[in-house]
C-alpha positions in Angstrom: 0.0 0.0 0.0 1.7 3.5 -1.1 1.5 6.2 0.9 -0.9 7.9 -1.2 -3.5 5.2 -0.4 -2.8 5.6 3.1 -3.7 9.3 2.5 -7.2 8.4 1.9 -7.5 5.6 4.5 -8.3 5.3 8.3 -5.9 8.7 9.1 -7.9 10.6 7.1 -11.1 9.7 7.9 -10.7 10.8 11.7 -8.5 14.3 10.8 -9.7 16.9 13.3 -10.3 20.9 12.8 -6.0 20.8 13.3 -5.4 19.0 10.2 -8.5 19.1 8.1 -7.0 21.3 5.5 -3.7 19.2 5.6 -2.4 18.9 1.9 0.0 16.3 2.9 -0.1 13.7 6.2 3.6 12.5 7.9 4.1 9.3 6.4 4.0 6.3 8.6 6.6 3.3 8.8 7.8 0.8 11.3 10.5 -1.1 12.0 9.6 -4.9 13.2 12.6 -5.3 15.0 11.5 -2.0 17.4 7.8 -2.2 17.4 5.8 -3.5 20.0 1.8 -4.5 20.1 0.1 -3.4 23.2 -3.2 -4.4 23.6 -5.3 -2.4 26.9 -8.1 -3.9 29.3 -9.8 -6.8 27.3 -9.8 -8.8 30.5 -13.1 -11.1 31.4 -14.5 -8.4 33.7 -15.3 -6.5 30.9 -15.7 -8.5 27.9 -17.7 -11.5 28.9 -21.5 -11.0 28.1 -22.4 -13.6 31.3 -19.9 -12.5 33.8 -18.7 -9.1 35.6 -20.1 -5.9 34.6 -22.2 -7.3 32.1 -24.4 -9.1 34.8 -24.2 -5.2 36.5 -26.0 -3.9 33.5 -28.2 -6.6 33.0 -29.2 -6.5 37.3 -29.8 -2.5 36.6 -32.0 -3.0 34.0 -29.3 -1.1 31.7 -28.3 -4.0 29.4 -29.9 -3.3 26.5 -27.3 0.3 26.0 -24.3 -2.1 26.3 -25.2 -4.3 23.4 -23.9 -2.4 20.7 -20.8 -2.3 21.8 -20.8 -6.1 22.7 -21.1 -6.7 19.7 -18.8 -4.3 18.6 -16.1 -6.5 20.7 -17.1 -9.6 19.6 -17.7 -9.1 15.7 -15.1 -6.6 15.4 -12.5 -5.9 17.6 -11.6 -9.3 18.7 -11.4 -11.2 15.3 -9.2 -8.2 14.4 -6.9 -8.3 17.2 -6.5 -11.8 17.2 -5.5 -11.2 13.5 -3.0 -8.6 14.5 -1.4 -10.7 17.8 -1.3 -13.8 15.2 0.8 -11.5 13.0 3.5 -9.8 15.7 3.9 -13.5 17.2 4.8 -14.8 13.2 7.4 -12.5 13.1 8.8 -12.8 16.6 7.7 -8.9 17.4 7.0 -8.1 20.9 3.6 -8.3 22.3 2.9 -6.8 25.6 -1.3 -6.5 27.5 -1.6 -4.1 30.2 -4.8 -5.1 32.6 -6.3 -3.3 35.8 -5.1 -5.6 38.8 -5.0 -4.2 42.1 -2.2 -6.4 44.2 -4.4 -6.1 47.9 -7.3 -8.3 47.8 -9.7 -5.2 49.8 -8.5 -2.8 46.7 -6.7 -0.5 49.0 -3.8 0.1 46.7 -6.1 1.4 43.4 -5.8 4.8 42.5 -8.4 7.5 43.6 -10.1 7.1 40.2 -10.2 3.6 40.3 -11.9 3.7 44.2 -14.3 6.3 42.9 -18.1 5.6 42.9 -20.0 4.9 39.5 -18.8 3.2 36.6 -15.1 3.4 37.1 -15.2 1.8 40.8 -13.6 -1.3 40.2 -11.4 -3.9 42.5 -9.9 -6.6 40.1 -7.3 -8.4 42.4 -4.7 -9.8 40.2 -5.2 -13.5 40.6 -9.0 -13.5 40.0 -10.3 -14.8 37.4 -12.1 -11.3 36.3 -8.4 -9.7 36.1 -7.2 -12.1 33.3 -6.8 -11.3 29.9 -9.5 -13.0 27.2 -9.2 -16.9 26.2 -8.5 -15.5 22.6 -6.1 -12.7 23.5 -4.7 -14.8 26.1 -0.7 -13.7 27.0 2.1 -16.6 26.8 4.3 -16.8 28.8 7.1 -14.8 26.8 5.1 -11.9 26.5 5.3 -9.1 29.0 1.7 -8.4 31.5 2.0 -5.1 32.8 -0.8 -5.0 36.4 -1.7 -1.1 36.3 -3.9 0.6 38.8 -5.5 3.6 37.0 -6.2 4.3 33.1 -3.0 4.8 31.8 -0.8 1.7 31.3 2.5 4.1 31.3 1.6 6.1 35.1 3.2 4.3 38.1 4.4 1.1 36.2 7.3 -0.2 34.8 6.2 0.1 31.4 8.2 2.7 29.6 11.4 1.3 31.1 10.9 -2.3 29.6 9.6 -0.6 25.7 13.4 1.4 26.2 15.2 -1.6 27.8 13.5 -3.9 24.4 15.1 -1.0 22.1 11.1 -0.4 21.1 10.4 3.2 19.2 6.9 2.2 18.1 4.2 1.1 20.0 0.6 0.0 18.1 -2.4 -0.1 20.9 -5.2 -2.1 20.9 -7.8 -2.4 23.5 -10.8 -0.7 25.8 -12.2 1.6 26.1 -10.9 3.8 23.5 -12.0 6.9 25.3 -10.3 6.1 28.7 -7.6 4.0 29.5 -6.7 3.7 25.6 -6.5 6.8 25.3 -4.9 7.6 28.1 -2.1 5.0 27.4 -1.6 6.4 23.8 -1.3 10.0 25.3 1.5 8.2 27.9 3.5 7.0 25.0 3.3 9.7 23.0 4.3 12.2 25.8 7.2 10.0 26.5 8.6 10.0 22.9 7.1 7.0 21.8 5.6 6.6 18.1 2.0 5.3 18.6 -0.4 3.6 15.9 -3.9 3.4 17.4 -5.8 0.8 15.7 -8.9 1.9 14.9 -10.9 -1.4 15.0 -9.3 -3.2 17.7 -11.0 -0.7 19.9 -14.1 0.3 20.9 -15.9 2.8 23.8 -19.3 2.3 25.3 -20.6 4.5 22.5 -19.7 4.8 18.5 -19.7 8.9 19.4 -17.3 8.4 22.2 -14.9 6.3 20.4 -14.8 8.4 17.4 -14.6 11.5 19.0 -11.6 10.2 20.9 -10.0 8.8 17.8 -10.3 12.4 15.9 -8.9 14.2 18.6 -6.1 12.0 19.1 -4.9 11.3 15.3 -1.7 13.1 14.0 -1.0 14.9 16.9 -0.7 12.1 19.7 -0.8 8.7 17.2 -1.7 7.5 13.9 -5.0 5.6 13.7 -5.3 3.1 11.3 -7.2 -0.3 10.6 -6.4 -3.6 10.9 -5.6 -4.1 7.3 -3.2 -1.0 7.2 -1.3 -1.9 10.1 -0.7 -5.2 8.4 0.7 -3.8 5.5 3.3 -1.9 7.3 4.7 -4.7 9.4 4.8 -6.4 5.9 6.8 -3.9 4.0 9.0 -3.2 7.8 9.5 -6.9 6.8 11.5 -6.3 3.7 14.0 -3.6 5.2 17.7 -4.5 4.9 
């Protein structure tokens, strides 16, 4: 795929007010060698349509708003992200999941945000079976689990030490919601000098609006959201590099 196809795929379609008028967008490339996959949050708390918050909704008689994006997970987001991890584990890249997993079992070490009331209250202790990482985005045991406390997978862990001790420059992120701890994460990165590919159907928000909002906000400036397909292509033609 040439760059001017790119021009007129996933990056342009989320441009913000900053770049609407671009003539010409930064081309993208990565190197296999020093790009790692990242993918945020798809653990069974929030995944699993008959376990964890879902039987939350379904108790508060607010089910029915969380189907669409359900289904966005499972008819989307997953079958693509199980493409992508099949890829970066073909070609030996370095895949890494970040998860919330408190390490007291009463919770008492979560962040403020995370012992806040509502929807972001949550105590996941790391052993429990709602702190684990989906059967079919399940980690092995090569690949590095980072336990985070609060949205971003980069604040008070170790991760941005391990990317630099691995020699990685380019980080693609995966994972839920886009909105919140995605985007939090990709903000993390990108702060810290990282180059970040968001990929735009490998995530999902509680709301189409949400998640696309965040996306257009983010693109260019912060990370470069793509699609499945595109980020494919790259790690392809990063293949082929002498």
């Amino acid at each position: 795929m040439s760059q001017g196809d790119r021009r007129t795929g996933t990056r342009e379609r989320y441009l913000s007010f900053y770049y609407e008028t671009a003539k010409e967008l930064p081309a993208v490339a990565l190197d296999p060698k020093k790009t790692a996959l990242l993918i945020v949050d798809m653990q069974n708390e929030f995944v699993l349509r008959d376990f964890g918050e879902a039987l939350e909704f379904k108790a508060m008689g607010e089910w029915d708003r969380w189907i669409p994006f359900h289904d966005r997970l499972d008819n989307i987001v997953i079958p693509n992200s199980k493409r992508l991890l099949a890829a970066f584990r073909s070609k030996g890249m370095a895949v890494t999941f970040g998860r919330i997993a408190c390490l007291r079992k009463d919770g008492e070490d979560r962040s403020p945000v995370q012992k806040s009331d509502g929807w972001n209250n949550m105590l996941l202790h790391v052993d429990s079976f709602a702190a684990q990482m989906i059967d079919e985005l399940s980690p092995l045991d090569n690949e590095i689990v980072v336990n985070k406390t609060t949205d971003s997978v980069t604040t008070g862990t170790n991760y941005l030490m391990l990317l630099r001790f691995m020699g990685i420059e380019t980080v693609v992120v995966t994972g839920i919601v886009t909105d919140q701890c995605v985007a939090s994460t990709i903000r993390g990165l990108a702060d810290d000098g990282f180059k970040v590919i968001c990929v735009e159907d490998c995530c999902a928000a509680g709301s189409m609006e949400h998640h696309d909002a965040e996306l257009r906000i983010m693109n260019i400036i912060y990370c470069d959201v793509m699609c499945t397909d595109e980020v494919l292509a790259l790690i392809e033609e990063g293949g082929f590099k002498a």
